[in-house]
C-alpha positions as CSV (number, residue, x, y, z in Angstrom):
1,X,102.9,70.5,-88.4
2,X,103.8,67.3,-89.8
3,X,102.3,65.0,-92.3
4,X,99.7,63.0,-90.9
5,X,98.4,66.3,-88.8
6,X,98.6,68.3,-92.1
7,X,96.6,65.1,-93.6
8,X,94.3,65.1,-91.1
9,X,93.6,69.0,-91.4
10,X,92.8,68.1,-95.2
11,X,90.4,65.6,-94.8
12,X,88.4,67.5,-92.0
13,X,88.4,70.7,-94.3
14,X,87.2,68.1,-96.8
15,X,84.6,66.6,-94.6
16,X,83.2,70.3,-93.7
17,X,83.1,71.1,-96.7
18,X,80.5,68.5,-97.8
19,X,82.5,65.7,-98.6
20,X,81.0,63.7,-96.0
21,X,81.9,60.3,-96.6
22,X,85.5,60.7,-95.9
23,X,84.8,60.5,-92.4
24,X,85.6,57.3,-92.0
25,X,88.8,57.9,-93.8
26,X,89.5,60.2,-90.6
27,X,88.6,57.7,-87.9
28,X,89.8,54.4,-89.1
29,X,93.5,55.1,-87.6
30,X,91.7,55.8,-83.9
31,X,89.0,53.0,-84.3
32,X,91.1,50.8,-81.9
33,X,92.5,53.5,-79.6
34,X,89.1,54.8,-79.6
35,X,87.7,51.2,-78.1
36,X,90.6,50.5,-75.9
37,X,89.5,54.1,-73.9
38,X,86.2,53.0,-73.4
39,X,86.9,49.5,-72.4
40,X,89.6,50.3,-69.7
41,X,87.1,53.3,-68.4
42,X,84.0,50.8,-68.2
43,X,85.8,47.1,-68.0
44,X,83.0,45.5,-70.1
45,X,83.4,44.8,-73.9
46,X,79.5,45.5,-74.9
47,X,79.4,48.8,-73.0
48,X,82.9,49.6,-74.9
49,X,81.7,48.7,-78.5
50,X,78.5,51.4,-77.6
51,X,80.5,53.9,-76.3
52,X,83.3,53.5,-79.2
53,X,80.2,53.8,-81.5
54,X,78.4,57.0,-79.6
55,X,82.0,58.5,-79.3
56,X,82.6,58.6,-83.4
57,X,78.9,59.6,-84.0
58,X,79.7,62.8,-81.1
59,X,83.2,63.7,-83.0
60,X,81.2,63.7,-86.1
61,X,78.3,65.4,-85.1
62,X,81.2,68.1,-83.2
63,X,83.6,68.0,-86.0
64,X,83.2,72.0,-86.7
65,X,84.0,72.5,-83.4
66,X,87.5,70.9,-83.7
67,X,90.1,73.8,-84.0
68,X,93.4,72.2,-84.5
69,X,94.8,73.4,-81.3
70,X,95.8,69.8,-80.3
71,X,96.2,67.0,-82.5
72,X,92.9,65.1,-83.9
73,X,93.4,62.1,-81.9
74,X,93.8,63.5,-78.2
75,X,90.6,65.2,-79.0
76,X,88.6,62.1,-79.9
77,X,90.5,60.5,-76.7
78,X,88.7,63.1,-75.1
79,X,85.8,62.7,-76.5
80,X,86.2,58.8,-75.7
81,X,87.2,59.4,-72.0
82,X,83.9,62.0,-71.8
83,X,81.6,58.7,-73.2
84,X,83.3,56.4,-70.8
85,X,82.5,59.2,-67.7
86,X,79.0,59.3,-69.4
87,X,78.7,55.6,-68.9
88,X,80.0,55.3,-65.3
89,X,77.8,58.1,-63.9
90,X,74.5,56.0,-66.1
91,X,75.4,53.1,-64.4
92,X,75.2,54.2,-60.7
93,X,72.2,56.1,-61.3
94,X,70.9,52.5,-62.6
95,X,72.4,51.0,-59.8
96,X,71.6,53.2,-57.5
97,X,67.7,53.3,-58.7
98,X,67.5,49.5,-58.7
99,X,68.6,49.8,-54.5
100,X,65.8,52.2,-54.2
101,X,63.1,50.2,-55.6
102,X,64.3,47.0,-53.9
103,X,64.1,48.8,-50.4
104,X,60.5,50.3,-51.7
105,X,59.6,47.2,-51.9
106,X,61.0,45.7,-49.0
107,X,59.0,48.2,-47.1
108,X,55.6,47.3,-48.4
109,X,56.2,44.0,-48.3
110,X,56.8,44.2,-44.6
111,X,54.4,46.5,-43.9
112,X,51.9,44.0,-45.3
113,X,53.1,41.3,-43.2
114,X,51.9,42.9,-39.8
């Protein structure tokens, strides 16, 4: 295991162990990875910056669940790439919603016309 990963064990140890507000300590290395996922799974800079957000809120929320198996960031990647997926499948139900009401409408407002 090498330095940063034994670091990194450390702090989430730390973190579990009450000492909360080192957190951010944790995440501030992956901030910018963490934004760069979301943005090149949903191609819009707002939607990125809420994911990016939701995605840190999830790890921190998950953290216990973390075993160490693979290194800290390629979890929170996936825990980035599972927010972006969230996001996608959000917006076509949106989407696909907003075609169903227009057609709804279409229909009664045609029907009203005869």
């Amino acid at each position: 295991m090498g330095t940063m990963e034994t670091n990194e064990a450390a702090l989430i140890a730390r973190i579990l162990a009450g000492d909360k507000e080192l957190f951010h300590e944790l995440i501030r290395p992956y901030e910018r990875m963490v934004y760069l996922t979301l943005f090149a799974i949903v191609k819009n800079e707002t939607e990125a910056e809420d994911g990016a957000q939701e995605a840190v809120i999830s790890a921190y929320r998950h953290l216990a669940s973390f075993r160490g198996d693979a290194k800290f960031s390629t979890w929170l990647t996936t825990i980035a790439i599972n927010q972006g997926r969230r996001r996608l499948r959000r917006r076509r139900v949106r989407r696909r919603n907003r075609l169903k009401n227009r057609r709804v409408v279409t229909k009664e407002t045609s029907r009203r016309r005869r």
